[in-house]
C-alpha positions in Angstrom: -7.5 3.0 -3.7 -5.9 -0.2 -1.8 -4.3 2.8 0.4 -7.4 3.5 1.7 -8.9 -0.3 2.0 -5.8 -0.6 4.5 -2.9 1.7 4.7 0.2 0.3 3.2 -1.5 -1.8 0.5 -0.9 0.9 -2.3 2.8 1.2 -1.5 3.0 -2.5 -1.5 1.4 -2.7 -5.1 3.7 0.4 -5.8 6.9 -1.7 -4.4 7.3 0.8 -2.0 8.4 -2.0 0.8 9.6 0.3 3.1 6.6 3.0 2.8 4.3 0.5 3.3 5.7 -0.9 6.2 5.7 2.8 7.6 2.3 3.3 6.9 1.3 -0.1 8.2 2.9 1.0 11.6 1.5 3.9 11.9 -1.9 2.9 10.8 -1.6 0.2 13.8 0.1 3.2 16.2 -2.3 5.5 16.2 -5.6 2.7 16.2 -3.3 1.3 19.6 -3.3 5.1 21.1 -6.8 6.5 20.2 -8.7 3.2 20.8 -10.1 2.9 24.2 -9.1 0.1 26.2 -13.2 -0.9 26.7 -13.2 -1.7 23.0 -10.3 -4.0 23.4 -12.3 -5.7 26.4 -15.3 -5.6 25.0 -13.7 -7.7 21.7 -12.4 -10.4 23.4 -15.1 -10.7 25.9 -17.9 -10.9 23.0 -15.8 -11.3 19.8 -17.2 -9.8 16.5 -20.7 -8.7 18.4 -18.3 -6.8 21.1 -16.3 -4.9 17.8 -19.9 -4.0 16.8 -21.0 -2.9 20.3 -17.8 -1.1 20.6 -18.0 0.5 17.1 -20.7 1.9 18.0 -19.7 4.0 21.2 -16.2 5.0 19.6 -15.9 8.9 19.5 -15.9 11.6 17.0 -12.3 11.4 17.9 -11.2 8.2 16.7 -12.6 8.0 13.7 -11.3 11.6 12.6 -7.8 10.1 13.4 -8.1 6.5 11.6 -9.9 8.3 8.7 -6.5 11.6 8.7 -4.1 8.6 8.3 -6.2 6.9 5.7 -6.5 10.0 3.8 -3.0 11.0 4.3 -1.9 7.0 3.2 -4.2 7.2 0.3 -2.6 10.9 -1.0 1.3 10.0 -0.6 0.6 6.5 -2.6 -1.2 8.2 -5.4 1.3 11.0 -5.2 4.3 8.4 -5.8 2.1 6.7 -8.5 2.2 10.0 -10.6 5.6 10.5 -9.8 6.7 6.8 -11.4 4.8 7.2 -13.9 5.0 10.5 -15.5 8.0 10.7 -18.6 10.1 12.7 -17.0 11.0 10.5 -13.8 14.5 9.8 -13.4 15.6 5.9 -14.2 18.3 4.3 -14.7 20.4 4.6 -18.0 21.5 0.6 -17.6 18.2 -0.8 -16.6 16.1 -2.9 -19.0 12.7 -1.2 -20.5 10.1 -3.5 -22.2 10.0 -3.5 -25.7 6.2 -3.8 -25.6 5.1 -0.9 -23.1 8.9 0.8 -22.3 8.3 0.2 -18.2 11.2 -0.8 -16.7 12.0 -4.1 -16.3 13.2 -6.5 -13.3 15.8 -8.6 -14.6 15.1 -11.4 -12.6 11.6 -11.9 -14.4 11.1 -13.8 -17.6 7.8 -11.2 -18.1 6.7 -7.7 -18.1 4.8 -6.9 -14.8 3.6 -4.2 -16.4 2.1 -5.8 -19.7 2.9 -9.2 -19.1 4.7 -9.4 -22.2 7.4 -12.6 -22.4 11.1 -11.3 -23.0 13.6 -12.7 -24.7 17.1 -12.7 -23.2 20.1 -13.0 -24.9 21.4 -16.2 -25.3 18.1 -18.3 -24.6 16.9 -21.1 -26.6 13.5 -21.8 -27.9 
């Protein structure tokens, strides 16, 4: 659901960098082309009353478009979810799981960011 707060936000709790980036752009592409140029004016004539004024007047149009790349954000981020998390997605032989919840592991954590559970690594002292 953060795809659809703002798009990019899922991919970026996914670790998707470079999808969210995408979606970010293009979230900010299409509101710069199917935005009127009053509403612009009209925001930094009157501030937040002018975004309300100009809310208000924005077309059928506009919102169909900010709402398709929502959507389509909100889909592909809930579609790579399910991929990375079904069994059968393809990782790494060498990379670390965690013994607690078998998710894999970034080796330059001393924690699960799954579970949170603190690992032990060879050769460390208690």
């Amino acid at each position: 659901m953060l795809a659809f707060v703002y798009p990019g936000l899922g991919h970026i709790y996914l670790r998707a960098w470079v999808r969210a980036i995408a979606w970010f752009g293009l979230s900010m592409a299409v509101a710069a082309l199917v935005i009127p140029d009053a509403a612009y004016q009209a925001i930094e004539a009157r501030g937040v009353q002018g975004a309300i004024d100009a809310g208000a007047t924005i077309g059928p149009r506009v919102m169909v478009s900010l709402l398709a790349v929502r959507v389509f954000c909100t889909l592909d981020a809930y579609i790579l979810a399910v991929k990375e998390s079904s069994p059968a997605a393809a990782t790494d032989d060498d990379a670390a799981v965690c013994p607690a919840c078998g998710n894999e592991l970034d080796e330059e954590l001393e924690f699960c960011p799954w579970c949170t559970q603190r690992l032990e690594r060879p050769g460390e002292l208690d």
